[in-house]
C-alpha positions in Angstrom: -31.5 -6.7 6.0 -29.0 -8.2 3.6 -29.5 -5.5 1.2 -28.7 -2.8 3.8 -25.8 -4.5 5.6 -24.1 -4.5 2.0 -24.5 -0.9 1.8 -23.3 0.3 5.0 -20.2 -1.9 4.7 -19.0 -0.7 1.2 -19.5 2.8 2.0 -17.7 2.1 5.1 -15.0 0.6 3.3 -14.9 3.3 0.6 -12.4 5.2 1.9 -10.2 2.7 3.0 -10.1 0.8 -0.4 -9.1 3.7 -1.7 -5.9 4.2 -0.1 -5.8 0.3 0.3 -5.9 -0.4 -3.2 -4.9 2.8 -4.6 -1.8 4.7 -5.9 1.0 3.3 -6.9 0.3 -0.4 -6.8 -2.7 0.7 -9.4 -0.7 2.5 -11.4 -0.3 -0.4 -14.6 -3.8 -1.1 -14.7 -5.4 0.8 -17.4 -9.2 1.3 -16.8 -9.4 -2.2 -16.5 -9.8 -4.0 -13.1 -9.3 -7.0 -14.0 -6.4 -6.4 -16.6 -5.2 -9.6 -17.7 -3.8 -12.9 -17.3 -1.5 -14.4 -15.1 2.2 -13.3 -14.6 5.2 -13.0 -17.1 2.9 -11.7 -19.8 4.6 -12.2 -23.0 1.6 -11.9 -25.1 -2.4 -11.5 -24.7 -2.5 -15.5 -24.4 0.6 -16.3 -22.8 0.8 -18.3 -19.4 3.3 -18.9 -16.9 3.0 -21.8 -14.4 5.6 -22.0 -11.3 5.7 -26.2 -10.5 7.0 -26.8 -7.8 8.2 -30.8 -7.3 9.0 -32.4 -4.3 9.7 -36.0 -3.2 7.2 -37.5 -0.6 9.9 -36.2 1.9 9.1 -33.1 1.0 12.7 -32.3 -0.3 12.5 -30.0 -3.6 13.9 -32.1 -6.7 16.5 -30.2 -8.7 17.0 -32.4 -12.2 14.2 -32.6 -14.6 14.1 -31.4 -18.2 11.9 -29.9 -20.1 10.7 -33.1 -21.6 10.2 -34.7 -18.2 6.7 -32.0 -18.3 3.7 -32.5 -19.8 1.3 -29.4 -19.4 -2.5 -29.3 -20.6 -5.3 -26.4 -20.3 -8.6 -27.6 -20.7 -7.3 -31.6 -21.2 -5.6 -30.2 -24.3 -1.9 -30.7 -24.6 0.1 -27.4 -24.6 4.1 -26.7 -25.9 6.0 -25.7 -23.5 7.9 -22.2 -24.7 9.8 -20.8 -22.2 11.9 -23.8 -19.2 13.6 -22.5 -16.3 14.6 -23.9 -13.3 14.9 -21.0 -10.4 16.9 -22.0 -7.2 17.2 -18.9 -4.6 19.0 -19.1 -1.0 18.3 -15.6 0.1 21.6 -15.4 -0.4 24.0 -12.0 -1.5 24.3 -13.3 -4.7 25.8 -10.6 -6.9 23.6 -9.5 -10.1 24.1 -7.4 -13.2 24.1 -4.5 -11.0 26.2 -5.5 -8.2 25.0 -7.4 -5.0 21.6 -6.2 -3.4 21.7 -2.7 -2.3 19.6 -1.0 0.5 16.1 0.2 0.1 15.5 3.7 0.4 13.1 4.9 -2.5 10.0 3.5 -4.6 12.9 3.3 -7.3 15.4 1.1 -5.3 12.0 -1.0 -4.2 11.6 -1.7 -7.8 15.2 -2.5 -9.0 15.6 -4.6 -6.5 12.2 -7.0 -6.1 12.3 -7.1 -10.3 16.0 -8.9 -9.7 16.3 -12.8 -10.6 17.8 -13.8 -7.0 15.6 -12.2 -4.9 12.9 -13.6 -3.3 10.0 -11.3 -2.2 7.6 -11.6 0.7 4.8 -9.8 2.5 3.0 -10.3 5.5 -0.7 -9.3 6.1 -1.7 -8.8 9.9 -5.3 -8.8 10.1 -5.7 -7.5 13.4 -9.6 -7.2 12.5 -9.7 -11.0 12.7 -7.4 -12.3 15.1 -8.5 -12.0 18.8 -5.6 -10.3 21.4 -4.1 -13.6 22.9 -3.7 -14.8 19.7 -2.1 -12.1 18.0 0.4 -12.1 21.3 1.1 -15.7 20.5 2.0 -15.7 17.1 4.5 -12.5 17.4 7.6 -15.4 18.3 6.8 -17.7 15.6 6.8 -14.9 12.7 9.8 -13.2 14.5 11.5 -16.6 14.1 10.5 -16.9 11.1 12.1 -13.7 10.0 15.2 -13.9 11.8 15.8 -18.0 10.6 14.2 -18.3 7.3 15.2 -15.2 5.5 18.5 -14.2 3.9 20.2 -10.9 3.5 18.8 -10.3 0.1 15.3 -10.7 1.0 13.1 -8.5 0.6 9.8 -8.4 3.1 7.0 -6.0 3.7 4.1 -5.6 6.8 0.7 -4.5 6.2 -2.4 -3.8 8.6 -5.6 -3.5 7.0 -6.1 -0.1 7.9 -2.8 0.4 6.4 -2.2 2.6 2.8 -0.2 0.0 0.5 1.4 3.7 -0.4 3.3 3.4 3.1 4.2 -0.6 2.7 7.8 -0.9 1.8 9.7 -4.0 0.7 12.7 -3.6 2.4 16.0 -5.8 3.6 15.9 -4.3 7.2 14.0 -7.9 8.6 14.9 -6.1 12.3 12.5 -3.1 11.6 9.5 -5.6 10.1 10.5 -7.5 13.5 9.4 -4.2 15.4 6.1 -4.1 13.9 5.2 -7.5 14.3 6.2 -7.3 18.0 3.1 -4.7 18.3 0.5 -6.8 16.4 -2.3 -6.7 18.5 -5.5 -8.4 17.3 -9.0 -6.8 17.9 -11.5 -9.4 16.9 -14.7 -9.1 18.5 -13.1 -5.6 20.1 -15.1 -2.7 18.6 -13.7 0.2 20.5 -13.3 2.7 17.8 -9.4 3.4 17.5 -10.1 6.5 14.2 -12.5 8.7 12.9 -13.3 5.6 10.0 -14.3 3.4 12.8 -16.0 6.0 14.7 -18.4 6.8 11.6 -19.8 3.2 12.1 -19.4 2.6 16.0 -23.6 2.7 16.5 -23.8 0.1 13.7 -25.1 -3.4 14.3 -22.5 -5.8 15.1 -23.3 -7.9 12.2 -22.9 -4.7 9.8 -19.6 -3.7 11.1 -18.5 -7.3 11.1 -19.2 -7.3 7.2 -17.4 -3.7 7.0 -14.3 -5.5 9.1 -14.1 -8.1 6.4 -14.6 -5.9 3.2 -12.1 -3.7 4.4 -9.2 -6.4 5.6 -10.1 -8.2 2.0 -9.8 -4.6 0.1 -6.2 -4.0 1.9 -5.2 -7.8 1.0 -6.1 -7.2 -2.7 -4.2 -3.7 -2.8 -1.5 -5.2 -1.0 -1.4 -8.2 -3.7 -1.8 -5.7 -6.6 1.3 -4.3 -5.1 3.1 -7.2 -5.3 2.2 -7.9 -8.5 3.9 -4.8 -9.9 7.2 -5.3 -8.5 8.1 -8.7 -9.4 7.0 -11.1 -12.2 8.6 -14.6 -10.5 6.8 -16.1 -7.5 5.7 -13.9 -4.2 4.6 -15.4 -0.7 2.3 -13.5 1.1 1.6 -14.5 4.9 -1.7 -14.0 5.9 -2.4 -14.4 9.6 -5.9 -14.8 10.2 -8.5 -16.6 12.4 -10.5 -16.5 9.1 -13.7 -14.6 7.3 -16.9 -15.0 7.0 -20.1 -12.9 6.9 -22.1 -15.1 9.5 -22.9 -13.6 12.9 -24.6 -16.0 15.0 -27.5 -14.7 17.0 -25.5 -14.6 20.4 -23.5 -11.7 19.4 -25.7 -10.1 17.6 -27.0 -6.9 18.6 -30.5 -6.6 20.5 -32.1 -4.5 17.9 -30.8 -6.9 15.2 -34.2 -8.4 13.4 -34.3 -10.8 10.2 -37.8 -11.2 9.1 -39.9 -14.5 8.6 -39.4 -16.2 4.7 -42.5 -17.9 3.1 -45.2 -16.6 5.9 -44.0 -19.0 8.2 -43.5 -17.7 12.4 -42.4 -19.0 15.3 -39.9 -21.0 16.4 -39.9 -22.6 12.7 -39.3 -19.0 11.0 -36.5 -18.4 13.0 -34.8 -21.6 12.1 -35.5 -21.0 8.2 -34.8 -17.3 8.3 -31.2 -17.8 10.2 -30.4 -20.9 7.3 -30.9 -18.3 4.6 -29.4 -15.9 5.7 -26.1 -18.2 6.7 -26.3 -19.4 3.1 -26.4 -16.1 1.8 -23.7 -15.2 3.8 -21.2 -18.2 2.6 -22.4 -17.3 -1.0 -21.1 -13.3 -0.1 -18.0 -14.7 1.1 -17.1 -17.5 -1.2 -17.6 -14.4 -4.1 -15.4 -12.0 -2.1 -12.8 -14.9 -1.4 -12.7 -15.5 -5.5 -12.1 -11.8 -6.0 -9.1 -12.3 -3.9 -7.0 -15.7 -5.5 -8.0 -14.2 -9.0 -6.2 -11.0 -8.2 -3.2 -13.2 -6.5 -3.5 -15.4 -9.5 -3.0 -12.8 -12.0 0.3 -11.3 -9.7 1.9 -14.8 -9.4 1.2 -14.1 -5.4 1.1 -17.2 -3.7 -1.0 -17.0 -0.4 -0.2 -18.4 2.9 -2.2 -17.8 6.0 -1.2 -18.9 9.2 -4.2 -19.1 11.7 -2.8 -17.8 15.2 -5.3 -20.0 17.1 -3.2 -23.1 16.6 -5.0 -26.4 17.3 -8.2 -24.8 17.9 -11.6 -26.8 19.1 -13.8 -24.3 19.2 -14.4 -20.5 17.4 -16.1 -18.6 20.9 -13.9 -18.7 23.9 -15.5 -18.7 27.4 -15.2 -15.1 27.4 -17.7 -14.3 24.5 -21.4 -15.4 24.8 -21.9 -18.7 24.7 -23.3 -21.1 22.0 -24.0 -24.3 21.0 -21.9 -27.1 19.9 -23.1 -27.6 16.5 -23.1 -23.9 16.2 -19.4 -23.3 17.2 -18.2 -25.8 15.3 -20.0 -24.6 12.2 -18.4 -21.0 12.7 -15.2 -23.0 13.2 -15.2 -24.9 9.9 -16.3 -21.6 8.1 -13.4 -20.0 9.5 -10.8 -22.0 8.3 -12.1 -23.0 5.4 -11.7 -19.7 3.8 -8.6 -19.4 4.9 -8.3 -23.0 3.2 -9.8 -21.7 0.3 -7.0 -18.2 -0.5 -4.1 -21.0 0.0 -5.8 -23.9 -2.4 -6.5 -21.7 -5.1 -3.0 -20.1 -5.3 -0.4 -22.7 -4.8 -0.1 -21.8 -1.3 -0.3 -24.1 1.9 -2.8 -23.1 4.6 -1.1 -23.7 7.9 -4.0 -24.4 10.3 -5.3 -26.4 13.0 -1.6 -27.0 14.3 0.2 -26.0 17.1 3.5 -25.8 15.9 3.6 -22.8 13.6 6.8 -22.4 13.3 7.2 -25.7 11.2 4.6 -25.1 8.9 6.1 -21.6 7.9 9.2 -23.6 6.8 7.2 -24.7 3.7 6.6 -20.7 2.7 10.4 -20.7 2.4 11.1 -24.7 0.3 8.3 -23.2 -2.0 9.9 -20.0 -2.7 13.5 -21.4 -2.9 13.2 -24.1 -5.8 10.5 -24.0 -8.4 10.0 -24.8 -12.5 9.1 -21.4 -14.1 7.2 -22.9 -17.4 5.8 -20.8 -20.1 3.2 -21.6 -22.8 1.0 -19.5 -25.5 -2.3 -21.7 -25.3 -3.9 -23.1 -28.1 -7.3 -21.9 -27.6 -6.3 -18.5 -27.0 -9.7 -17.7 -25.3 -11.6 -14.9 -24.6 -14.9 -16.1 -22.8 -13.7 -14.8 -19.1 -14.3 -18.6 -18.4 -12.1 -20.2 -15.8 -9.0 -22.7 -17.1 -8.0 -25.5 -16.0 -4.1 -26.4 -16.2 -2.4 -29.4 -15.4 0.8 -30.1 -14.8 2.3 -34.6 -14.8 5.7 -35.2 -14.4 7.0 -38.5 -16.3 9.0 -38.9 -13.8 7.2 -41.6 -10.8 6.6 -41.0 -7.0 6.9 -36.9 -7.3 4.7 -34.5 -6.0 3.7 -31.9 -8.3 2.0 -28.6 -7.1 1.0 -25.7 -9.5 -2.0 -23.6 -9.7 -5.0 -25.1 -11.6 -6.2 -22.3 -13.6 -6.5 -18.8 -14.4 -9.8 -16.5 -15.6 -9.5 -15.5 -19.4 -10.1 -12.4 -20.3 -13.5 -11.8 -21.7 -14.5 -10.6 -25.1 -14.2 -6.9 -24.0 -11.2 -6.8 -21.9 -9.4 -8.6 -25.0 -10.3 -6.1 -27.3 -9.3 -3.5 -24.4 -6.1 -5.3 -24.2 -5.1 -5.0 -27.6 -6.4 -1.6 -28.2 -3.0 1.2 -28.5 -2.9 2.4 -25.5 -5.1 5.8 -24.5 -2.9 9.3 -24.3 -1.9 9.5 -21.1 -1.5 13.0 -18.9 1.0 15.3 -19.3 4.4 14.4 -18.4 4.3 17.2 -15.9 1.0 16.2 -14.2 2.3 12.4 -14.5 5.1 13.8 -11.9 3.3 16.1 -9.7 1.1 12.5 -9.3 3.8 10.6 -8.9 5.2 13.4 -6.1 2.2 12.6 -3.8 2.9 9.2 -3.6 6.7 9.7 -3.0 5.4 12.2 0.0 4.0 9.0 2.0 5.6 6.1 0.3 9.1 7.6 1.1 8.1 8.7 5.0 9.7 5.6 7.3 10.8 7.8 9.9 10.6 11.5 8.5 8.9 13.1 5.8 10.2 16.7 4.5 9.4 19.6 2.2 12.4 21.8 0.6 11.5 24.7 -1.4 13.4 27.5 -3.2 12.7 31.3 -3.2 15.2 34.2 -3.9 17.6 35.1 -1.6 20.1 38.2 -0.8 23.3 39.2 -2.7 22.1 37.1 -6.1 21.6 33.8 -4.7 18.8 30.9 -3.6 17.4 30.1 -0.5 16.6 27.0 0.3 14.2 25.8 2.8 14.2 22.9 4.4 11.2 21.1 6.8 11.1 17.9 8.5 8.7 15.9 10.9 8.3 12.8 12.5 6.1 10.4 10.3 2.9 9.6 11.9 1.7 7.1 14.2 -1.8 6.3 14.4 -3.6 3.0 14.3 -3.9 3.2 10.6 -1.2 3.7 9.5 1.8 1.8 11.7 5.3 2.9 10.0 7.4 -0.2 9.9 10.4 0.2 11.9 9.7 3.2 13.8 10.2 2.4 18.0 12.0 5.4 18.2 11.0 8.4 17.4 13.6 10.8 15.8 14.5 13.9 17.8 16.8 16.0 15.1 17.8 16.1 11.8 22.3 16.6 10.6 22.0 18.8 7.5 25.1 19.5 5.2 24.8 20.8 2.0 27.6 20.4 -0.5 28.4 22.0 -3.7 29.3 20.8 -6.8 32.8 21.7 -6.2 32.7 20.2 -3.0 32.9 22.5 -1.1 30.4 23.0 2.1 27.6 25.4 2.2 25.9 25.0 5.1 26.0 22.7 8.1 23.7 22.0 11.1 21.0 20.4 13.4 17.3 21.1 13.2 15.8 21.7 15.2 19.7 22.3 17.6 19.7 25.9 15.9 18.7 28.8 16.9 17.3 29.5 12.8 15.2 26.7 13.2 11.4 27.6 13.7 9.3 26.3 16.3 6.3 27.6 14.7 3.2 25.1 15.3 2.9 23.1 12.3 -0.5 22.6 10.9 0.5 20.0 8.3 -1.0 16.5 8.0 1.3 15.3 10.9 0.0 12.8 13.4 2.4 13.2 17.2 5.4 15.3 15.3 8.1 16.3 17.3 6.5 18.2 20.6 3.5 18.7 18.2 5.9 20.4 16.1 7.6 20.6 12.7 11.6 22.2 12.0 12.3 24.1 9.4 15.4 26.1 8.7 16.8 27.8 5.7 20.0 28.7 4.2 21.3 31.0 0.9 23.0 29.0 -1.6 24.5 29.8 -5.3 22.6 28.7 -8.2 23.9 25.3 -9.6 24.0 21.5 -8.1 23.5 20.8 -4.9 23.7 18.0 -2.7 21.9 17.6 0.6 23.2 14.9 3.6 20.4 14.2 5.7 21.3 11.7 8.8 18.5 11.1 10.9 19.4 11.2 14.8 17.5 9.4 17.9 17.9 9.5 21.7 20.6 6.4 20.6 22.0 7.7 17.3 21.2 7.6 14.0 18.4 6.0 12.8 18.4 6.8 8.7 20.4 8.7 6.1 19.6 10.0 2.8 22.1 12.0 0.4 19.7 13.9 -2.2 21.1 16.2 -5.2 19.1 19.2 -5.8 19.4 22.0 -8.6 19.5 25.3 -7.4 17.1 27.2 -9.5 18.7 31.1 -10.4 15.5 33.5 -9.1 17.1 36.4 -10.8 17.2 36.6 -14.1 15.1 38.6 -16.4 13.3 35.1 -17.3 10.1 34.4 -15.9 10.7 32.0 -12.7 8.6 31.2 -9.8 9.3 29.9 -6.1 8.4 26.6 -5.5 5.0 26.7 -4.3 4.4 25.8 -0.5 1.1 24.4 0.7 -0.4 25.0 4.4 -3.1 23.3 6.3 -5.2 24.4 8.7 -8.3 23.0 10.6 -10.3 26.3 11.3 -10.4 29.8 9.7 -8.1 31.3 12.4 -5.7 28.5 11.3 -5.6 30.1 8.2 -5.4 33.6 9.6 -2.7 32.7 11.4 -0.7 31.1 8.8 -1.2 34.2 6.4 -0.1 36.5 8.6 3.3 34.1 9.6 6.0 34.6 6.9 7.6 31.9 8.8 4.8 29.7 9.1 6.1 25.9 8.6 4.0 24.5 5.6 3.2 20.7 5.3 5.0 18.1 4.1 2.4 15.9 3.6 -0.1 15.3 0.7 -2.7 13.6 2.0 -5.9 15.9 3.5 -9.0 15.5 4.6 -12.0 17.4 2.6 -12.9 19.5 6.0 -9.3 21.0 6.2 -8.8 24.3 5.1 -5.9 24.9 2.3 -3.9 27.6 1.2 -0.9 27.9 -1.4 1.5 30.7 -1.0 4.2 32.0 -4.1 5.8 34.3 -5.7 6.5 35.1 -9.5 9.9 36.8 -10.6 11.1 38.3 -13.6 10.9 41.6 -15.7 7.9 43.0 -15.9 6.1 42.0 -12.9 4.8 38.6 -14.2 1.0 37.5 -13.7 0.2 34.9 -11.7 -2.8 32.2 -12.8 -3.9 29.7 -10.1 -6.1 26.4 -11.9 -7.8 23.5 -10.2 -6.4 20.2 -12.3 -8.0 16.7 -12.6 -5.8 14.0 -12.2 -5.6 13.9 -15.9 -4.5 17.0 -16.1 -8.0 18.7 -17.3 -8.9 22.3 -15.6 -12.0 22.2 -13.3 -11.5 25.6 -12.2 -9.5 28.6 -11.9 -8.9 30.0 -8.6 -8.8 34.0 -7.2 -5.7 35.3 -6.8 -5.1 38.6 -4.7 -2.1 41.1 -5.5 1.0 41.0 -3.4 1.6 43.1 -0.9 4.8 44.3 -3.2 6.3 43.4 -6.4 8.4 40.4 -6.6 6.0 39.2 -3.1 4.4 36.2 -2.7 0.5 35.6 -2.8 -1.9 33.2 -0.3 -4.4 31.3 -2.7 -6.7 29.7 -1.4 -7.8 26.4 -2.3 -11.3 25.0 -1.7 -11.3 21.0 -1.1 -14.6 21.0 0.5 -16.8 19.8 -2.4 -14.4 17.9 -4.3 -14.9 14.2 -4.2 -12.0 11.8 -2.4 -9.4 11.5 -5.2 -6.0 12.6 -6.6 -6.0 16.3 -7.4 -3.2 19.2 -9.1 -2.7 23.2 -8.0 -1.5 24.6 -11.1 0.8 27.8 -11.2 1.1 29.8 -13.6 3.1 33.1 -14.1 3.3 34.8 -17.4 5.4 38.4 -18.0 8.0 39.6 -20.7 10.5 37.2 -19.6 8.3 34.2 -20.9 6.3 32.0 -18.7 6.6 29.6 -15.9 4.6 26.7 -14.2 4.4 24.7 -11.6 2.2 22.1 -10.5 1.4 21.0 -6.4 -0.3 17.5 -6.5 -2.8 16.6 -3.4 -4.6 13.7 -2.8 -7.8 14.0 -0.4 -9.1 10.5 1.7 -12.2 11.2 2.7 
């Protein structure tokens, strides 16, 4: 039975690890998965250490030197290279680029977490393990902390385990985190399928989706730590609120057809007993392995974990409205329960704040710890490589401190040092590194909208542009922070480089907008709709206004400059290729036959859609279009029919079949060759399932 729950939960999990721990946040590693050692990585043996010292009052103490620190790894005395003492209020301290500016893109995310005075923080809502009372409880207390803890410049981001880190956002807008904490609703023990993941596994035995449940809340923790770790080297605090893991099911709620077979020949009453021991000890082995996986990872990113367990002062793990059990067996689910959560804060320098009823206090500590800390650096002696674990230790000369660091880190073993210090491996293209980097922009970028604009040629010499918007989506996987209103329009201006305006306008207010059904990757868009409306504009810079309107006014803005490509020269250009989505073939039919047809502005598809790319190739001498199937790293796999157009200088429908690719990151090449020279362009696609 072991052997086949383990299955069924990590193909269960498979496609949820994928956009858990995928894209973006994955983007350093190189082949490696567990790539090196802790934070501010100077060298292959470098290690930095955050101390944090504290009276017995808990106030943070401000004055030591370097000298006052001793340091050993292994009992061995270490030199201490790099002292610094970090002191951060939250504060809009002003830095080398002016004071903290406003999150909008993946670059801005960057700049800002990777700044000296800010202080970064994430929290995790594992709605798979927190029952629904609980999660209502614990709304106030991380609202409060929020609104009373943090300072301007902080940045914070929410995560659900069904959640893509590619849609998490660090951001300094604490009121829109806020929002989606005020809509954390637990579902422990509640296995009403809420997507077509969960549905996959709905007949499953409780104890196998249990196990799924925690791979896949433990997958989306680690992706969401990986994240971290790229965007800051200094220390993170990541809030975990959680009633716990662990992979024991007593026999209560198990389900009826739920068998473990007798150990050693032994029946009866006696087998039972020996057969549900094993089987909780595997279990606790399972976890205690899975729990490792997780404060190695955070030990690596300098994340510091916290969890909060919603349940407060609890007595016992099974409520009166769940089957009931026995004492000894409640309180050993209990114990289990928060000692992993015990476990993640231990083993990173974090504080578990269980078994108390005032939460709010606790969390206090989360914001002490990240306000004043010793940042110490040292190259160590023994410069391993036997991916043994470490110990460090940090003493203070100094009497009647408290000193609190993390004891250790994994070394790298002898293969992942010589993988370390190889040159790095050529990597793809430039061009297919941005097509890549395009998909994630697509959903990272989409808090409240997400858009397409494309270029074709226009009348009387010049451009048009077309521009699409819809409303992000809002399922149960994937919860956009900040969005309790949806948008209902879109103010476009577009301004030349002289200034000077070329068009202005509401989509969908005009009567150029389309109201064509959109068939894109779109959740509840507008009415079930998308807008799209185009304008002609000259060759040469551009910038587009975008304000972001609501039933109560605006609820984002976004200035973007865009070059105007000129369609009609003699050169060999192409329009930007547009990409449609359709569920069935008279989707498809119907989208071919619509010049008007409103393509997606999403990237992310499902292997049973049905996808087509329409373009057009300019130039003298009727150019020749090419269609290819890329890899990710840029490699052909295939080369894709392309019909004739319907007249020269027309665009083309080419058809792309997804169905037997595998789930993974994927690149429509275009190609058009004629006597003006040749042109490309690449359309990046990433397929979940």
């Amino acid at each position: 039975m072991r052997s086949t729950i383990r299955t069924f939960a990590i193909a269960g999990a498979l496609a949820v690890a994928l956009c858990s721990a995928g894209g973006r946040a994955q983007q350093p590693q190189t082949g490696d998965d567990k790539p090196g050692q802790p934070a501010f990585r100077a060298g292959i043996n470098f290690v930095s250490v955050d101390v944090i010292i504290s009276d017995k009052n808990g106030n943070n103490i401000s004055d030591l030197k370097e000298s006052d620190f001793e340091i050993t790894e292994d009992g061995k005395p270490q030199t201490v290279e790099s002292f610094k003492f970090i002191k951060l209020d939250g504060g809009t301290m002003p830095g080398p680029d002016g004071p903290p500016r406003q999150i909008r893109t993946d670059e801005d995310e960057e700049a800002e977490a990777a700044r000296d005075d800010v202080r970064l923080f994430a929290v995790f809502l594992d709605d798979y393990h927190v029952r629904r009372l609980a999660s209502m409880s614990v709304r106030e207390p991380l609202t409060k902390f929020i609104e009373t803890q943090l300072g301007p410049s902080d940045m914070i981001g929410l995560m659900y385990p069904l959640q893509s880190v590619l849609n998490v956002r660090m951001t300094r807008n604490h009121a829109a985190i806020v929002q989606g904490i005020q809509k954390f609703t637990g579902r422990k023990y509640d296995y009403t399928p809420m997507n077509d993941i969960e549905q996959q596994y709905a007949n499953y035995p409780t104890e196998t989706v249990e196990r799924i449940r925690n791979k896949v809340s433990l997958s989306a923790l680690k992706g969401l730590i990986i994240h971290m770790g790229t965007l800051k080297q200094g220390r993170k605090s990541l809030i975990v609120v959680s009633e716990g893991f662990t992979y024991m099911v007593p026999p209560q709620l198990r389900s009826p057809n739920s068998q473990i077979p007798a150990i050693g020949g032994v029946t009866g009453a006696g087998a039972d007993s020996i057969t549900e021991s094993r089987a909780n000890f595997s279990a606790t082995i399972d976890m205690q392995q899975d729990l490792r996986d997780i404060y190695d990872e955070a030990n690596r990113a300098n994340v510091s974990l916290y969890p909060v367990d919603p349940r407060g002062l609890a007595v016992f793990e099974f409520d009166l409205s769940e089957p009931s059990v026995g004492n000894d067996t409640d309180r050993q689910y209990l114990n289990a329960t928060m000692d992993s959560l015990r476990t993640l804060a231990e083993n990173t320098d974090g504080r578990a704040i269980v078994n108390r009823n005032d939460l709010a206090t606790g969390m206090k500590q989360i914001i002490r710890d990240s306000s004043a800390y010793y940042l110490i650096g040292y190259s160590s002696s023994q410069a391993p490589s036997d991916g043994k674990f470490h110990e460090i230790k940090v003493r203070v000369k100094r009497p009647g401190l408290q000193v609190r660091a993390r004891k250790g880190y994994w070394a790298l073993n002898a293969e992942q040092t010589s993988k370390a210090l190889a040159p790095p491996k050529p990597g793809p293209p430039p061009a297919v590194t941005a097509a890549l980097a395009n998909v994630a922009s697509a959903s990272a970028r989409a808090h409240v909208i997400r858009t397409w604009i494309g270029t074709s040629r226009g009348d009387n010499g010049k451009t048009r542009v077309t521009f699409v918007w819809e409303p992000t989506p809002r399922t149960a996987a994937d919860r956009p922070v900040g969005a309790g209103e949806a948008p209902s329009r879109v103010s476009l201006m577009a301004v030349g480089s002289s200034g000077s305006p070329i068009f202005r306008g509401r989509v969908p207010d005009m009567t150029v907008a389309s109201t064509t059904p959109s068939l894109s990757n779109s959740g509840d868009a507008q009415n079930g709709r998308a807008s799209r409306v185009t304008f002609d504009a000259a060759p040469g810079k551009m910038e587009l206004r975008l304000s972001v309107e609501g039933g109560s006014g605006v609820l984002d803005t976004e200035v973007r400059e865009i070059d105007v490509p000129d369609l009609t020269k003699t050169q060999t250009t192409l329009s930007t290729p547009v990409l449609f989505r359709g569920r069935t073939p008279r989707d498809i039919q119907q989208l071919k036959a619509d010049p008007q047809a409103v393509p997606a502005t999403g990237r992310e598809f499902s292997r049973t859609d049905r996808l087509f790319v329409r373009v057009a190739a300019y130039g003298a001498g009727a150019p020749a279009l090419s269609v290819h199937m890329l890899s990710r790293t840029g490699q052909v796999m295939s080369e894709l029919p392309v019909p004739p157009p319907a007249a020269p200088g027309g665009d083309v429908a080419v058809d792309i079949p997804v169905a037997g690719l595998a789930p993974g990151e994927y690149i429509v090449e275009v190609k058009a060759t004629g006597e003006g020279g040749e042109a490309k362009e690449l359309v990046g696609f990433r397929l979940t399932n």
